[in-house]
N, C-alpha and C positions, 0 to 999 in steps of 0.2 A: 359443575364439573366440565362442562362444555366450552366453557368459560374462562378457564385458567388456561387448557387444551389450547386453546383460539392463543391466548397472548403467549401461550409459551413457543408455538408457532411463529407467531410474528417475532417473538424475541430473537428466533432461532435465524429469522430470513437478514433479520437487522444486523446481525453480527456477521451471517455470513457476507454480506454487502458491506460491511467494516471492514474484513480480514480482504476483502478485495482492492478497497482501496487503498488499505496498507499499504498488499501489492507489489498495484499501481505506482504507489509515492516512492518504495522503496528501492523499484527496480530503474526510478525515471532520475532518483536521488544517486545511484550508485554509474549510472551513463554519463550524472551531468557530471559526478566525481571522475571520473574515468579521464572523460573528453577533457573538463580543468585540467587535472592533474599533466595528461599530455601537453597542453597549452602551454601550462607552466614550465616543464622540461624542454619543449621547444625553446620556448626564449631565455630560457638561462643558458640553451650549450650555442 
């Protein structure tokens, strides 16, 4: 019983340390789209 308790904890920390990196990726993905996108507007006008 103690047993299952223990890994469903760890399952629990694991996923929370996923959903951080997600994030992490998704907020770094959407800065580096941002900063391109500007780039790209720059030297077209």
């Amino acid at each position: 019983m103690t047993n299952s308790g223990h890994s469903n904890t760890k399952r629990s920390f694991w996923f929370s340390q996923v959903q951080k990196q997600i994030f992490v990726i998704s907020v770094a993905l959407k800065t580096l789209l941002h900063y391109h996108a500007e780039t790209i507007v720059s030297f077209t006008t």
